[in-house]
N, C-alpha and C positions, 0 to 999 in steps of 0.2 A: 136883770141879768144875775145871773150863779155866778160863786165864785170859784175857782180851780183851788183843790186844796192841798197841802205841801206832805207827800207818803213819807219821802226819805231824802235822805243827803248824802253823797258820794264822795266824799275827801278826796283828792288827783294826789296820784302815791310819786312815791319821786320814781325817776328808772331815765337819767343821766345817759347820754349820748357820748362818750368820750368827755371834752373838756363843758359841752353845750349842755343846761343845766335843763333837765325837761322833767315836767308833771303829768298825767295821765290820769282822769276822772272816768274816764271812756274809751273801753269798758272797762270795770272793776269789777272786784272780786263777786258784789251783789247784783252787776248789772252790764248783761255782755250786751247789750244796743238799747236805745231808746228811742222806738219807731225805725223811721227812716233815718234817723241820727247814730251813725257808726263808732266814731272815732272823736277822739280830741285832747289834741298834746300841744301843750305850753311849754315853750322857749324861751328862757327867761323869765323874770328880770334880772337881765347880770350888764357887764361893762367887761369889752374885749378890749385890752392892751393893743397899742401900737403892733405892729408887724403878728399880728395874728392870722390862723389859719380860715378864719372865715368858718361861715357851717358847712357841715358834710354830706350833705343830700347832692351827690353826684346825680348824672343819668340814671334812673329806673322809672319802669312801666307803670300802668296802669291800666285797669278797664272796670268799667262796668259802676261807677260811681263818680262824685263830685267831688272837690275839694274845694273848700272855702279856705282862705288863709287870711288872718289879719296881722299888718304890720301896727303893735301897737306901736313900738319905739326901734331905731335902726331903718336897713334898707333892706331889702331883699332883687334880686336877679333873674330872674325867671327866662328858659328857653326850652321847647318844646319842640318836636318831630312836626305840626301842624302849621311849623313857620311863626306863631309865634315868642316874642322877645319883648321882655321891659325891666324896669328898676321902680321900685315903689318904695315908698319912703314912708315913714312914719304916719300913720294915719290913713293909710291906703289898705284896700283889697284885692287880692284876685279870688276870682271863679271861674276854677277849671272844667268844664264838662271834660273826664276823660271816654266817655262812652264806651264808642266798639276798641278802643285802646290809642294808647299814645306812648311815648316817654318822654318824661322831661327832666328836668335839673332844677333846682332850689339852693343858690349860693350867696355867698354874698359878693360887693361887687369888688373888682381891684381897690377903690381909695378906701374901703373900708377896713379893708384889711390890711392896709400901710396905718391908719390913723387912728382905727379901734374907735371905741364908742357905745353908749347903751344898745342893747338887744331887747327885745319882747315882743314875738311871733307865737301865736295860734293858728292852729290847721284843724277844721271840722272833716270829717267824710262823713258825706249826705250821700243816701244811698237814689237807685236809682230803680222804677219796676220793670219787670223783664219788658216788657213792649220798647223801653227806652235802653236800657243795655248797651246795643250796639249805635247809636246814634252816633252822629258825624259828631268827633272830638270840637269842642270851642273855647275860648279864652278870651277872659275880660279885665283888664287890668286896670284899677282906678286907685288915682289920686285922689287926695282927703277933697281937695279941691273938688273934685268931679261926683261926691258921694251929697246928696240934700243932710243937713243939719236941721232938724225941728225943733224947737225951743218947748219945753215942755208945759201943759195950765200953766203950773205954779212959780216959771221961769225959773224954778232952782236946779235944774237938768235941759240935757237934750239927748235927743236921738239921731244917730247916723243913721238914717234907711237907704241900708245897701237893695234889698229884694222885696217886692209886694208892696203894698199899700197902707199910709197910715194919715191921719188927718188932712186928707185928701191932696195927698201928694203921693207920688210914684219913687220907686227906688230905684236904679238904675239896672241894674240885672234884672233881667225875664227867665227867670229861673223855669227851666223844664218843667218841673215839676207844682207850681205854684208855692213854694217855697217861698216864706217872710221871716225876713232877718236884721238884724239890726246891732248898733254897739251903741248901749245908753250909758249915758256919765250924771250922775245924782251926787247932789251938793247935802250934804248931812241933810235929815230932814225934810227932802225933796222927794217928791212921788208922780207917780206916770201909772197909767193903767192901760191895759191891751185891752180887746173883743176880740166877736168873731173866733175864738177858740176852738168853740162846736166840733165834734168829732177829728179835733187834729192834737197831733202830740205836740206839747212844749217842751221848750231847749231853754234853760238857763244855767248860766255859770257865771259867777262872781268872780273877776279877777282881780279887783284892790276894792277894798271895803267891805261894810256887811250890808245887808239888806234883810226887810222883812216883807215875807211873801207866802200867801197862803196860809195864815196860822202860825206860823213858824219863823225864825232867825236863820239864815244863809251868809256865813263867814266867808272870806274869800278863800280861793283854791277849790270850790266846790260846786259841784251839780246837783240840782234842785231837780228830785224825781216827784212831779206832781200829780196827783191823780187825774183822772179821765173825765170825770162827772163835772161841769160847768163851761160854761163859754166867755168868762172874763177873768181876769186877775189884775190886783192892783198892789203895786210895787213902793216901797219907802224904803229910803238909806236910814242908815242905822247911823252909819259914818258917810265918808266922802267915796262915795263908790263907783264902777265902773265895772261892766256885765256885758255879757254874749246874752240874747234877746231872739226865739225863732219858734217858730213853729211849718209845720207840715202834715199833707197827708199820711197817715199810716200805711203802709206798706203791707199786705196780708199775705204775703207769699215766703219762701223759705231763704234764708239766707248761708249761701255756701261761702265763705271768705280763707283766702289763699294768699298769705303776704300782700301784694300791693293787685289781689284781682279778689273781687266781689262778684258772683253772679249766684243763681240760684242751682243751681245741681252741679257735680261732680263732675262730669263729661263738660259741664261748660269751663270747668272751670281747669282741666286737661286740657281745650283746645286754645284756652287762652294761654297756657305756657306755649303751646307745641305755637302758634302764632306768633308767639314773641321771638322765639327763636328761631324763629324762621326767617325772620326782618319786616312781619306785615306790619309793625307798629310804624315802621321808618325809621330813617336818621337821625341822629341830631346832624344840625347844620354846624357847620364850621367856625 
């Protein structure tokens, strides 16, 4: 097997939400998408005081892509036009297919915001090809509990396999798109290697620790642009680290993106406002 080797690094620029302290790797200034990989804004790590506002992601739409969200630490709320509703807690994921559109909300819940407490949520947008676009919106919301843990060869890591397949085990989302993703934790010293690479784009971001990967050092706060040429990669902590892990098919078609609507031309992405405003997405429930 080849190895994938490391082009560039992406530092996540700060761009602060009101009081919710947020970082952005994707897009940057060098790199407006990575394949099917759109987006990706970190929240936290901070600690809300007692009697706090909670985060501010009200009601708004969607179409025409995914949203992966990890709670790394905190709770989050989740309600949507599609009926569904959950609270996820530290260690948990959702996977929104927003498809042909939806709106939802992302808060946090009532005792969080009486009692305050550590925050640290990631949200990926994974794009979606026009064939799937308008697909029937879905939602999967999992607990740490409900997510396989894999103990790594060398037992000084593991892997959360949220989506796809890895040492022959399944992850629990059946991602549309064949989509594999993961949250791996490495103990100084400690290494894990992927396959199967072949013609698809890799997604890494380091959120605490450093790693080495590809020829290169990967601090954390950062996105690992890897070349295209190889079908493995083998990963070592530098320190005690913890990372976003994914790959995907490449996506060869155009990308037209419009606040919270992704499709591929200009008139799609006109009749996804003129739909929202209309009420096709639906209500939120009460």
């Amino acid at each position: 097997m080849s190895e994938r080797t490391l082009r560039r690094l992406h530092p996540a620029l700060r761009d602060d939400i009101g009081d919710l302290q947020t970082r952005r790797p994707l897009p940057g200034p060098q790199l407006e998408l990575l394949g099917p990989f759109l987006f990706l804004n970190r929240h936290g790590p901070q600690v809300y005081p007692p009697g706090n506002r909670g985060l501010p992601f009200g009601p708004h739409p969607h179409r025409g892509f995914e949203t992966v969200t990890f709670i790394l630490d905190g709770e989050l709320a989740h309600r949507d036009t599609g009926g569904h509703e959950s609270v996820i807690r530290a260690g948990g994921v959702q996977w929104m297919t927003a498809g042909r559109g939806l709106v939802h909300a992302e808060l946090s819940p009532e005792d969080f915001k009486r009692r305050g407490g550590p925050l640290e949520i990631l949200q990926l947008w994974v794009n979606l090809p026009s064939r799937l676009k308008m697909s029937e919106p879905r939602y999967v919301g999992l607990q740490r509990e409900q997510i396989p843990e894999i103990a790594t060869a060398d037992g000084r890591g593991r892997v959360q396999l949220i989506a796809g397949r890895w040492q022959g085990r399944d992850g629990p989302v059946d991602s549309l798109t064949g989509a594999f993703m993961s949250v791996v934790t490495l103990s100084a010293g400690g290494r894990v290697g992927f396959d199967g690479l072949g013609g698809r784009v890799v997604f890494l971001y380091v959120v605490r620790g450093a790693i080495r990967a590809g020829g290169g050092e990967v601090p954390a706060f950062t996105l690992a642009e890897l070349g295209d040429e190889g079908d493995a990669l083998q990963i070592e902590a530098s320190e005690d680290a913890v990372l976003l892990f994914g790959h995907g098919e490449p996506i060869d078609e155009p990308v037209v993106a419009h606040g919270p609507f992704v499709m591929t031309t200009r008139d799609e992405i006109v009749q996804a406002i003129r739909d929202y405003q209309s009420g096709a997405f639906g209500a939120m429930p009460d």
